[in-house]
Backbone as a printed PyTorch tensor [residue, N CA C, xyz], in Angstrom:
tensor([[[ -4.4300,  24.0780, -15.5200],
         [ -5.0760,  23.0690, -16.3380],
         [ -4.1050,  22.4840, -17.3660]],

        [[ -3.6400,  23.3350, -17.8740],
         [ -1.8400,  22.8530, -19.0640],
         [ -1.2310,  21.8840, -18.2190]],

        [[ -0.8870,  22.1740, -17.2710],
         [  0.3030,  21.1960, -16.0300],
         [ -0.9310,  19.6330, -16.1120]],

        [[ -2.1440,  19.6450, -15.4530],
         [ -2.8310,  18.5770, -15.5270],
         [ -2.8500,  17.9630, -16.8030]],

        [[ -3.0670,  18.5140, -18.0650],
         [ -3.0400,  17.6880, -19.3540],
         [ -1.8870,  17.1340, -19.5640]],

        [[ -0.9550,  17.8860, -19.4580],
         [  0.6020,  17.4920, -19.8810],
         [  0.9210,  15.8990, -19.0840]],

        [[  0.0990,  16.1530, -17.5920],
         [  0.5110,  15.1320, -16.9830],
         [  0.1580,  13.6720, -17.4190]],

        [[ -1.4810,  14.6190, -17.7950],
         [ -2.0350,  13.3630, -18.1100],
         [ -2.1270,  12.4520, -19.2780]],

        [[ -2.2800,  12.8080, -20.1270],
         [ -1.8800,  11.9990, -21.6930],
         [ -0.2510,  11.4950, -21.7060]],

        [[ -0.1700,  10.5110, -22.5810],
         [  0.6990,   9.3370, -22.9930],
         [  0.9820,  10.2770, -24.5380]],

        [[  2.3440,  10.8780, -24.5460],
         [  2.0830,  11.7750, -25.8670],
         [  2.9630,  10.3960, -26.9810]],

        [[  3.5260,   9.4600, -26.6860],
         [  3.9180,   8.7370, -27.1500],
         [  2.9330,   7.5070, -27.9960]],

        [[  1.3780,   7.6830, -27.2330],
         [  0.2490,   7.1080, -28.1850],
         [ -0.3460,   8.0010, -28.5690]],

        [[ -1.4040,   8.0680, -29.6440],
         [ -2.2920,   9.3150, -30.2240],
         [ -3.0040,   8.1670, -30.8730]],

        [[ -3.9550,   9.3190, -31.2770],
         [ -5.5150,   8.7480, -32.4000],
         [ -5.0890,   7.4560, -32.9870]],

        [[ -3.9740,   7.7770, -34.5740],
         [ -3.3050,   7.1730, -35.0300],
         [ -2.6800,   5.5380, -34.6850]],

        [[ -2.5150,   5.7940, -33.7110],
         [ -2.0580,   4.7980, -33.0770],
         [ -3.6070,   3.1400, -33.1440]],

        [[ -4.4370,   3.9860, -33.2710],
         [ -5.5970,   3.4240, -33.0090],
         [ -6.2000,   2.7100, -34.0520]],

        [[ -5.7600,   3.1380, -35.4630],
         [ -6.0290,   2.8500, -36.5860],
         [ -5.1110,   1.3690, -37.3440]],

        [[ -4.5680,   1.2960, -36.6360],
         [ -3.7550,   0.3100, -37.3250],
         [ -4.4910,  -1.5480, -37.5150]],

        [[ -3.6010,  -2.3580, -37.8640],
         [ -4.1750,  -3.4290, -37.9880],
         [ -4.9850,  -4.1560, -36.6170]],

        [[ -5.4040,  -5.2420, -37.1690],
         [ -6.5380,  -5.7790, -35.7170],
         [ -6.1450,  -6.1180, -34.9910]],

        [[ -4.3320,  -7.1780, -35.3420],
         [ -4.0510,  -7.4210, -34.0980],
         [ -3.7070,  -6.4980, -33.2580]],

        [[ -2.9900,  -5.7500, -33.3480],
         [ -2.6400,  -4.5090, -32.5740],
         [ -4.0810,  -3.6530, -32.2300]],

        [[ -4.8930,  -3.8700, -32.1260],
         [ -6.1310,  -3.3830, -31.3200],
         [ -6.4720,  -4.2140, -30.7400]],

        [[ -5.8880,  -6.0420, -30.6750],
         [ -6.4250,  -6.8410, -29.9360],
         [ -5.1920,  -6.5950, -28.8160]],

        [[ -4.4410,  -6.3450, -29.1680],
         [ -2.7480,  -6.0230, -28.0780],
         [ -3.6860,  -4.8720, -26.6840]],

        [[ -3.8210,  -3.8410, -27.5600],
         [ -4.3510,  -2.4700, -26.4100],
         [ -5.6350,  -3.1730, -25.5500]],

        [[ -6.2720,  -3.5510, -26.4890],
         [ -8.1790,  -4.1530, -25.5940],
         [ -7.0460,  -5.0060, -24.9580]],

        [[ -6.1760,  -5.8860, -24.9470],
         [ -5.7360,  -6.6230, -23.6270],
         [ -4.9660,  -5.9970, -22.9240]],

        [[ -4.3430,  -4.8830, -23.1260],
         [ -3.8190,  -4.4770, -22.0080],
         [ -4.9590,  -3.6160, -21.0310]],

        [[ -5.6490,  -2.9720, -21.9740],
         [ -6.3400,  -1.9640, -21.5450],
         [ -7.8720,  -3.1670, -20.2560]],

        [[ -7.8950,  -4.0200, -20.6810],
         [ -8.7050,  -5.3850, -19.8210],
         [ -7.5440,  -5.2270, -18.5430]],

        [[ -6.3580,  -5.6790, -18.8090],
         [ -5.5330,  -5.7780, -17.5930],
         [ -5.4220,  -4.9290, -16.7690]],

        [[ -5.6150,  -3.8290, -17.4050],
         [ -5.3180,  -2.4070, -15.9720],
         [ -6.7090,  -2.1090, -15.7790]],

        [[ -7.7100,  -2.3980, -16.4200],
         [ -9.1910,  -2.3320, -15.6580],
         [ -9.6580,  -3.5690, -14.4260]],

        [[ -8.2560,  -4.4420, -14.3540],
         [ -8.6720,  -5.8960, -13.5870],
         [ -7.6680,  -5.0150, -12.8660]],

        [[ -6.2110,  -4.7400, -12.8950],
         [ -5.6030,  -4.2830, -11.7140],
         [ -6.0690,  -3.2050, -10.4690]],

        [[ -6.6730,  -1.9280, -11.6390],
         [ -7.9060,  -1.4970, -10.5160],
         [ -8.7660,  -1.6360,  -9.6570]],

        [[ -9.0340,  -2.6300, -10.2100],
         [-10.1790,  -3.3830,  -9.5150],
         [ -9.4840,  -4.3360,  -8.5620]],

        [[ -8.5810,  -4.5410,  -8.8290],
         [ -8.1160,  -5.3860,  -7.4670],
         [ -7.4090,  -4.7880,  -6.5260]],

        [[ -7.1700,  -3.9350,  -7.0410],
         [ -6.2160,  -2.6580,  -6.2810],
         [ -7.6650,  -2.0870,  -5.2890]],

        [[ -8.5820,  -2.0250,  -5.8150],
         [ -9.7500,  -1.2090,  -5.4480],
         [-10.0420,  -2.1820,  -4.1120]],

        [[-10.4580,  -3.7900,  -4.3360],
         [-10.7370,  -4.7240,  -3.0960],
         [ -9.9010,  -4.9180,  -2.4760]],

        [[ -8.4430,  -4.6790,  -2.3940],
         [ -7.2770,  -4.5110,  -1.1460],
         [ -7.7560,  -3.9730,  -0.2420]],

        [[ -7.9940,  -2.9300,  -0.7080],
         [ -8.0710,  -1.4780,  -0.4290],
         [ -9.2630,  -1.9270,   0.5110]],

        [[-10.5330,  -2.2730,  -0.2950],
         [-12.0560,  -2.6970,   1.0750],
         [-11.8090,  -3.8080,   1.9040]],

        [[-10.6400,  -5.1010,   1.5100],
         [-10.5120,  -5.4990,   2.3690],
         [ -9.9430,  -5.2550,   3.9340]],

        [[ -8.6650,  -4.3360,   3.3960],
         [ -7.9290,  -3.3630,   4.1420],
         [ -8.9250,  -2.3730,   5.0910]],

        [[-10.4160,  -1.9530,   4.9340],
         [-11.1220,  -1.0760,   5.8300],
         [-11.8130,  -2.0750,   6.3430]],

        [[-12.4780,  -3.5260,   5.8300],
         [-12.9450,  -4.3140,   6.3820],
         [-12.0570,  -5.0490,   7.8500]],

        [[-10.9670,  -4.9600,   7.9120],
         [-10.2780,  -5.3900,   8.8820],
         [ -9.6140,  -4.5260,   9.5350]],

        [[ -9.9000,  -3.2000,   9.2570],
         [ -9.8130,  -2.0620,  10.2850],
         [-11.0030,  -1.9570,  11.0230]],

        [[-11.8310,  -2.2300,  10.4500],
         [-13.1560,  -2.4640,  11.4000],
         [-13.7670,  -2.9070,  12.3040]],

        [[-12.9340,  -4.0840,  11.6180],
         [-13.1430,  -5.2810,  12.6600],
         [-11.8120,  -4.9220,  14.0370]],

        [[-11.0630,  -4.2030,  13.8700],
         [ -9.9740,  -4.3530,  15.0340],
         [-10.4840,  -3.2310,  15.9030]],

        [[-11.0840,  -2.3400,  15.0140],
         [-11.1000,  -0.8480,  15.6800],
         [-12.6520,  -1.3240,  16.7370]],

        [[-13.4580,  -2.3220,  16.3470],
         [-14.4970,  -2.3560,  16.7500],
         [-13.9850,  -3.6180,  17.9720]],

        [[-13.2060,  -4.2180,  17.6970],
         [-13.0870,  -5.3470,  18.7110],
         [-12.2230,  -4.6610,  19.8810]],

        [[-11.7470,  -3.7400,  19.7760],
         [-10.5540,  -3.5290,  20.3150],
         [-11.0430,  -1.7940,  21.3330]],

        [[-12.4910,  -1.5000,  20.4780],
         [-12.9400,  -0.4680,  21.1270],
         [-14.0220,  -0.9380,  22.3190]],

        [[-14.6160,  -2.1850,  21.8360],
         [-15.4180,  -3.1100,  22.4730],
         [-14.3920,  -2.9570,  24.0010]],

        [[-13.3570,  -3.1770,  24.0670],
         [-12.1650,  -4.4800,  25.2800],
         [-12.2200,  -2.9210,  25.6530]],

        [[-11.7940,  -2.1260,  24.8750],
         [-11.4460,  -0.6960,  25.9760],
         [-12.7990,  -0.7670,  27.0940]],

        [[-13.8240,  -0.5670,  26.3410],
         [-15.0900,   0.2720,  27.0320],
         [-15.2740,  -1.2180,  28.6260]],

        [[-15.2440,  -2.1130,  27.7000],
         [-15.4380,  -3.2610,  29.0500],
         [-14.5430,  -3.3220,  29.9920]],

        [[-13.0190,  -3.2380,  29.7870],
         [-12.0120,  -3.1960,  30.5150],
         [-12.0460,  -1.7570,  31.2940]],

        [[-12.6780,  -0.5100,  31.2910],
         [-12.7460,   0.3300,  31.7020],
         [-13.6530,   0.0270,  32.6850]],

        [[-14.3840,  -0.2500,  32.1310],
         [-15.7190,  -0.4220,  33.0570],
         [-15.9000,  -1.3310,  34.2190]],

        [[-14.6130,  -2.6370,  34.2710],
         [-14.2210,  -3.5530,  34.7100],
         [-12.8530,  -3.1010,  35.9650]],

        [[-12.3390,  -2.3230,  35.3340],
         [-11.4770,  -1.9020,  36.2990],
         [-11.3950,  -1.5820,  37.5820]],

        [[-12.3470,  -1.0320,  38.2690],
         [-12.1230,  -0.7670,  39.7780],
         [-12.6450,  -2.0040,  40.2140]],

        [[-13.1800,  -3.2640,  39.6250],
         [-13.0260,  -4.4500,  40.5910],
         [-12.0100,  -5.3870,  40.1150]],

        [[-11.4330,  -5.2870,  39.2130],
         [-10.5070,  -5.7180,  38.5350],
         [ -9.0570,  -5.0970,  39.7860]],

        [[ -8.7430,  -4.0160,  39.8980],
         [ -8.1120,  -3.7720,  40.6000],
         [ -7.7800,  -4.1220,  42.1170]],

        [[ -8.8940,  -4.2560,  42.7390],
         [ -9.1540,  -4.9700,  44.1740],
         [ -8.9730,  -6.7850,  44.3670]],

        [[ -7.7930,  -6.8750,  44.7480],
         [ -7.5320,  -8.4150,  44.6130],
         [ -7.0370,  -9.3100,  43.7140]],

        [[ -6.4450,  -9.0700,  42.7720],
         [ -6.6480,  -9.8730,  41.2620],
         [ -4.9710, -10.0240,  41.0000]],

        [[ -4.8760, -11.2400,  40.8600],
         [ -3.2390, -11.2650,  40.9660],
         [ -2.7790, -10.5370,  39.2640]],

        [[ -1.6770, -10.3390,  39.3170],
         [ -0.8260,  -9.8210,  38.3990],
         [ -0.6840, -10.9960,  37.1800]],

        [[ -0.7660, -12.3640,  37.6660],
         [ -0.2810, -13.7090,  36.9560],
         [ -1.7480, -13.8940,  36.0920]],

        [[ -2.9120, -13.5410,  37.1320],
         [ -4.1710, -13.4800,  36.2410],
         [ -4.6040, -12.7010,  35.0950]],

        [[ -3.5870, -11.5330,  35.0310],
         [ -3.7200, -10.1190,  34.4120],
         [ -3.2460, -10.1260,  32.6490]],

        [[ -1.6850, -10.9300,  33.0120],
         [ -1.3340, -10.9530,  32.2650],
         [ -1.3240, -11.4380,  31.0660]],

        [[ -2.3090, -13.1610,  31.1010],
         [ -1.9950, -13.3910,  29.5290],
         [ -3.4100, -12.2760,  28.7200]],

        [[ -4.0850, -11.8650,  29.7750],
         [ -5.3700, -11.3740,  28.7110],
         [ -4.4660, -10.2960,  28.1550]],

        [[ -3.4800,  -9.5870,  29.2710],
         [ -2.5930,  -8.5610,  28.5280],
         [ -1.8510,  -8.8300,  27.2100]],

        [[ -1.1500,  -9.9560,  27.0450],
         [ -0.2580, -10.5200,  26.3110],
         [ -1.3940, -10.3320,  24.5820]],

        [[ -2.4980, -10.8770,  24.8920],
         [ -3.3180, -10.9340,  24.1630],
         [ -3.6580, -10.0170,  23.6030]],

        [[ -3.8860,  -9.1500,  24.1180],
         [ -4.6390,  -7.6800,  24.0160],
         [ -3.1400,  -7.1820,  22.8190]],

        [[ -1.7790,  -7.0800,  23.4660],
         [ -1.0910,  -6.7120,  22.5830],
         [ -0.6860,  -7.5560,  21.5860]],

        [[ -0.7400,  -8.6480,  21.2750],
         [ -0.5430,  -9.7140,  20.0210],
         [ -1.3220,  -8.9170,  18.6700]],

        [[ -3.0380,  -9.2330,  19.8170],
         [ -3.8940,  -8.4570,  18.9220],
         [ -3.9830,  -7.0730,  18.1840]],

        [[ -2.7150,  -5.9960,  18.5840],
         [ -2.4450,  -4.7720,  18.2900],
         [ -1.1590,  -5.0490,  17.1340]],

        [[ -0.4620,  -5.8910,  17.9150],
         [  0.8950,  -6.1790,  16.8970],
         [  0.0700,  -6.7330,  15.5280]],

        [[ -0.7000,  -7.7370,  15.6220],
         [ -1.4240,  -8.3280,  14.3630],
         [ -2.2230,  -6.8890,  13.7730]],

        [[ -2.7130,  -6.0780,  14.2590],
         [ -3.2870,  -5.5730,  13.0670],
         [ -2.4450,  -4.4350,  12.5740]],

        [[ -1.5510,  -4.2320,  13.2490],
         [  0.1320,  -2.7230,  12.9820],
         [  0.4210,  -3.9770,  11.6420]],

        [[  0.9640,  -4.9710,  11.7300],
         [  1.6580,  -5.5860,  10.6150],
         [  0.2630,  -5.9990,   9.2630]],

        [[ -0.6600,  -5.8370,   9.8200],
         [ -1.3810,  -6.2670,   8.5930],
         [ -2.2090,  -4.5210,   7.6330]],

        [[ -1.8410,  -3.8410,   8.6850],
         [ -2.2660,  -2.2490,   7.9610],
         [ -0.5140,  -1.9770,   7.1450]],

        [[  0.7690,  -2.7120,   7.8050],
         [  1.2950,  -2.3620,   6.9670],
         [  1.3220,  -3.2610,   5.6630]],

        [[  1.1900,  -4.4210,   5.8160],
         [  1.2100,  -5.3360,   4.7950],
         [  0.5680,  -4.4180,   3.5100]],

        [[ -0.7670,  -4.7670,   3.7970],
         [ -2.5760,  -3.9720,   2.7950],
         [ -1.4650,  -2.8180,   2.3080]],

        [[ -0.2290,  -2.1260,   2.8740],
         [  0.2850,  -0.9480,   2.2760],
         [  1.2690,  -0.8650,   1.0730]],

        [[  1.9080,  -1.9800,   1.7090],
         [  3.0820,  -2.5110,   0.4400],
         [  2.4580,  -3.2280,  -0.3930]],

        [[  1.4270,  -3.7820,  -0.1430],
         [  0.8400,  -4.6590,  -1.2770],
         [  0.2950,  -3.4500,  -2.8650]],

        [[ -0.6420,  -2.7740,  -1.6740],
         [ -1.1400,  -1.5700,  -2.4100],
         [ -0.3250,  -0.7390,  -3.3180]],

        [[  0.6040,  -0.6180,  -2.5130],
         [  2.1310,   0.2200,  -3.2100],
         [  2.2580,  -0.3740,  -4.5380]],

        [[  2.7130,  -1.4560,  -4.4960],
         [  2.9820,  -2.2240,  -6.0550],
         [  2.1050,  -2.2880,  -6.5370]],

        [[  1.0470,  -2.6850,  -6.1050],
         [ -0.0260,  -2.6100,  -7.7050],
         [  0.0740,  -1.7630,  -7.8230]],

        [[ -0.1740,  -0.4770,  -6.8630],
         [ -0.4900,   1.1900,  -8.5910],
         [  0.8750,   1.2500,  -8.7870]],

        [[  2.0930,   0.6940,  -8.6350],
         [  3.2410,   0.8080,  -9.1850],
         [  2.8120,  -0.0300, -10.6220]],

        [[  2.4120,  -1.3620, -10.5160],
         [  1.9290,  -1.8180, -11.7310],
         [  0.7580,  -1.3250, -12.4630]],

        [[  0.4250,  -0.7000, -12.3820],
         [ -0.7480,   0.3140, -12.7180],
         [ -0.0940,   1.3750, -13.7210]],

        [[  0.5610,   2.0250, -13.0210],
         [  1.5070,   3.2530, -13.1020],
         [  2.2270,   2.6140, -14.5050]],

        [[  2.8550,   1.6810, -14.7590],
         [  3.7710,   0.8340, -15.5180],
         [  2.4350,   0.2730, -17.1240]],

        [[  1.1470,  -0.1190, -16.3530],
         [  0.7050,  -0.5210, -17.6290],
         [ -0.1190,   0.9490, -18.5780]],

        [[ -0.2940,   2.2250, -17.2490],
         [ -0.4200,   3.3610, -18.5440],
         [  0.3000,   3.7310, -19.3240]],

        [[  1.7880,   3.0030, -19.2850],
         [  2.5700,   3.2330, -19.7830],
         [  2.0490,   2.5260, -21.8410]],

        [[  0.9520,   1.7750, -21.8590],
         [  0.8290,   1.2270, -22.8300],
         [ -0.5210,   2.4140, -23.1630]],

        [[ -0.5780,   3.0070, -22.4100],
         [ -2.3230,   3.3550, -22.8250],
         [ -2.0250,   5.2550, -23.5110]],

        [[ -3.6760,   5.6550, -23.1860],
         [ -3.0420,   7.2680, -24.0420],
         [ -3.3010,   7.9200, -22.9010]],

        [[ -3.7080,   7.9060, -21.5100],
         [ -3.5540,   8.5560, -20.4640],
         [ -2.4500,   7.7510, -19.2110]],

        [[ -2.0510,   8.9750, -18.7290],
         [ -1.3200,   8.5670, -17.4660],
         [ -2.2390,   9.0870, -16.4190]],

        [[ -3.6110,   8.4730, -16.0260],
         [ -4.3150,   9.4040, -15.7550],
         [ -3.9790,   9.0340, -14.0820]],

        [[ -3.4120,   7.6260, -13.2480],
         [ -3.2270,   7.8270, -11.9310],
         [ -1.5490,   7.4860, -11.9300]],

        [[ -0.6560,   7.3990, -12.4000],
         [  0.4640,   7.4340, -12.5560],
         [  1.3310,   9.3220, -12.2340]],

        [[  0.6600,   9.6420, -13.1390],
         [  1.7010,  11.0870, -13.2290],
         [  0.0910,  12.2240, -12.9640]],

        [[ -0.9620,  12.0020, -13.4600],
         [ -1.8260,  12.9130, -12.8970],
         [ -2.3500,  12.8500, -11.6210]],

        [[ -2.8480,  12.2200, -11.0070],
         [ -3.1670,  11.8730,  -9.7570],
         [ -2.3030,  12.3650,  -8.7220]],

        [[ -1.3200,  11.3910,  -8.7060],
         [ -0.3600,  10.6810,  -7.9120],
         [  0.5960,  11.6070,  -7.9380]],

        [[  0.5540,  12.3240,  -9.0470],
         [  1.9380,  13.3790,  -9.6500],
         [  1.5080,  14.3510,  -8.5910]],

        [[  0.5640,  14.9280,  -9.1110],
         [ -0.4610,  16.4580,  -8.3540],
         [ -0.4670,  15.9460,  -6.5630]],

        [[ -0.5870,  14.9940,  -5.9830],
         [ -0.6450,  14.7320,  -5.1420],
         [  0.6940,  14.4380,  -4.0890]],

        [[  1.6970,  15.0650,  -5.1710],
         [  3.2280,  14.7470,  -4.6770],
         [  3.7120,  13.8230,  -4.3980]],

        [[  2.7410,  12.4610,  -4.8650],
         [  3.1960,  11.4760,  -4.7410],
         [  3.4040,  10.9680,  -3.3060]],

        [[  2.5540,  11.4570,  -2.5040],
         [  2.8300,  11.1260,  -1.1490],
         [  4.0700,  11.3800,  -0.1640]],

        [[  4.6270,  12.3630,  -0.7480],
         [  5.6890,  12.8040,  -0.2640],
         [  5.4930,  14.0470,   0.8540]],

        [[  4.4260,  14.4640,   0.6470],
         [  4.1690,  15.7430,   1.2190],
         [  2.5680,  15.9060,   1.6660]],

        [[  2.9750,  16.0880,   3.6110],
         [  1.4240,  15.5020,   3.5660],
         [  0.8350,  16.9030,   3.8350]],

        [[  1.3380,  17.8220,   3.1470],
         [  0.2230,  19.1250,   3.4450],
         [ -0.6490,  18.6890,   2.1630]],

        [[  0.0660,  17.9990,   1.4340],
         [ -0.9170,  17.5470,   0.2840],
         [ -1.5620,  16.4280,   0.0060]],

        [[ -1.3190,  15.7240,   0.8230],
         [ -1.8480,  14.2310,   0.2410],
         [ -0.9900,  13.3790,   1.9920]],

        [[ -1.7030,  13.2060,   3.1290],
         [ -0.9550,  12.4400,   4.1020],
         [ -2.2440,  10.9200,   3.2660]],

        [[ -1.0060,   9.9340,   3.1600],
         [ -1.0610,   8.7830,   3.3400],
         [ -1.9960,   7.9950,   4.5830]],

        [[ -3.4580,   7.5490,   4.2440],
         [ -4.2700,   7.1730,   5.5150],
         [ -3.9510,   5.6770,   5.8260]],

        [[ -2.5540,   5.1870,   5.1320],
         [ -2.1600,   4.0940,   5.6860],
         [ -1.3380,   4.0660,   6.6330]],

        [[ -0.6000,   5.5940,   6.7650],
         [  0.6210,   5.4340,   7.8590],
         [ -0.6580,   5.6170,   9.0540]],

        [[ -1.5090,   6.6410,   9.0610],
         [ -2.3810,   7.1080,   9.9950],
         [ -2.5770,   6.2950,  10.7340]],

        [[ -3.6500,   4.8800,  10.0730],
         [ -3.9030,   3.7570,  10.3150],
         [ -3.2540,   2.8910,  11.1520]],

        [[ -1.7090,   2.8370,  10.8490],
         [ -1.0030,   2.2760,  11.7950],
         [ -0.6900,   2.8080,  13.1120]],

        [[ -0.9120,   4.1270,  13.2220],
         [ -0.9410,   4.9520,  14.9710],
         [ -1.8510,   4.2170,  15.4450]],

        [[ -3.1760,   4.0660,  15.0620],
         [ -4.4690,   3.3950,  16.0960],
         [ -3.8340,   1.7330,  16.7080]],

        [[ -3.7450,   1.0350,  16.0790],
         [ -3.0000,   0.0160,  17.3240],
         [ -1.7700,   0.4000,  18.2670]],

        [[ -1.4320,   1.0350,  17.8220],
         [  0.0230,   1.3850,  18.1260],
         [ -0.4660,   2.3810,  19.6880]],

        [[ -2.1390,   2.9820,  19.8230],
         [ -1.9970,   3.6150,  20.9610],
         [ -3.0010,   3.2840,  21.4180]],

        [[ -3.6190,   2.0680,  20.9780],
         [ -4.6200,   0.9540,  22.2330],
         [ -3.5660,   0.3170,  22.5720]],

        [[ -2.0970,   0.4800,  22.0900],
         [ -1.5280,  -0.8750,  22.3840],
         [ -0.6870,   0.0600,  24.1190]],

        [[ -0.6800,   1.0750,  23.5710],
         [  0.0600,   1.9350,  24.6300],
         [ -0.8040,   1.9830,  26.0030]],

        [[ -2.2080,   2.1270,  25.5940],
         [ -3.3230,   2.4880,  26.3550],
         [ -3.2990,   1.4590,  27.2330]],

        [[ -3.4190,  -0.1020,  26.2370],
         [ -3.2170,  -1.5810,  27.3940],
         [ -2.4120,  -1.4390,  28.4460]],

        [[ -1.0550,  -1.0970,  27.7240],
         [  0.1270,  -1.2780,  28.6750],
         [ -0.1970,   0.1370,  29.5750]],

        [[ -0.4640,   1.0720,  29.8150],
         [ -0.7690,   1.3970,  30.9670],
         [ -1.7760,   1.3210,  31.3280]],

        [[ -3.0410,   0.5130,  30.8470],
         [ -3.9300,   0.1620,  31.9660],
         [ -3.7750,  -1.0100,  32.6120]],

        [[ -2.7190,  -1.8990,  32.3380],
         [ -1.9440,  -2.8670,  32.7390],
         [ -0.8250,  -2.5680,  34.0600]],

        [[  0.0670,  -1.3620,  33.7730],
         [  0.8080,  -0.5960,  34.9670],
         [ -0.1670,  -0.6300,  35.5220]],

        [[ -1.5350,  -0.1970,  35.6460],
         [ -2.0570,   1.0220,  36.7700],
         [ -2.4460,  -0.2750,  37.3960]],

        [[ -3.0410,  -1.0310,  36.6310],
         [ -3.6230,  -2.2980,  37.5410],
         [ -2.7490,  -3.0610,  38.1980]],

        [[ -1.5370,  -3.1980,  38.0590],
         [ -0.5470,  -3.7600,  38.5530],
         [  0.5100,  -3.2600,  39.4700]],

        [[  0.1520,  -2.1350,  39.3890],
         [  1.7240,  -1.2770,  40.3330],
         [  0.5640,  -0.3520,  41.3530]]])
């Protein structure tokens, strides 16, 4: 519990700090407004980011189940030239959502980097060095695996899945 406090307070602000003239309480209420808006936008990345996992995981689970189901007449007769742009497609659509789970990641990255930077004004470091600290900072996923790298395997093995249900139909 010592290690968590230490982490968490800003020992460079205190009470004191609090007492002083108005403008300087109008300084903190604006910073302290700004990192309650960065959260919060940090927070709708973040739902937009599951909103369009949703949508891929659901469109893309949709094409499996039909393309499965499609396959043994799909296979009987069907040229290779016919096969392919739905293929082409199928993987565009995997490449588009690998680059946009990584995008939602780096984006994410910097804001709580700017996050991280404006507790620097406040009296807790409460997701900077407590959180994030305790959590190894994502360095170590017996403690904390990152569900953005995760995220990026799922296209990455419908995209594998296409391309060999693409071989099988073709060779």
């Amino acid at each position: 519990m010592t290690e968590m406090r230490d982490a968490l307070w800003n020992e460079s602000i205190g009470p004191a700090d609090y007492r002083e003239s108005d403008s300087s309480d109008r300084y903190r209420t604006a910073v302290f407004e700004q990192y309650k808006l960065c959260v919060e936008l940090a927070d709708r990345s973040s739902a937009r980011r599951s909103v369009s996992n949703t949508f891929f995981l659901t469109a893309n689970s949709v094409l499996v189940t039909v393309l499965a189901t499609a396959a043994p007449e799909l296979r009987d007769g069907i040229s290779v030239w016919l096969l392919l742009p739905g293929f082409v497609i199928l993987l565009t659509m995997c490449i588009s959502w690998f680059v946009l789970v990584r995008s939602y990641r780096q984006l994410n990255k910097v804001k709580w980097q700017v996050i991280g930077a404006l507790e620097e004004r406040l009296p807790a470091y409460a997701y900077s060095r407590a959180e994030w600290g305790f959590l190894g900072e994502g360095r170590d996923p017996r403690k904390y695996l990152q569900i953005s790298y995760v995220e990026q395997w799922v296209p990455i093995v419908f995209a594998l899945a296409y391309l060999l249900g693409f071989l099988a139909l073709t060779l």
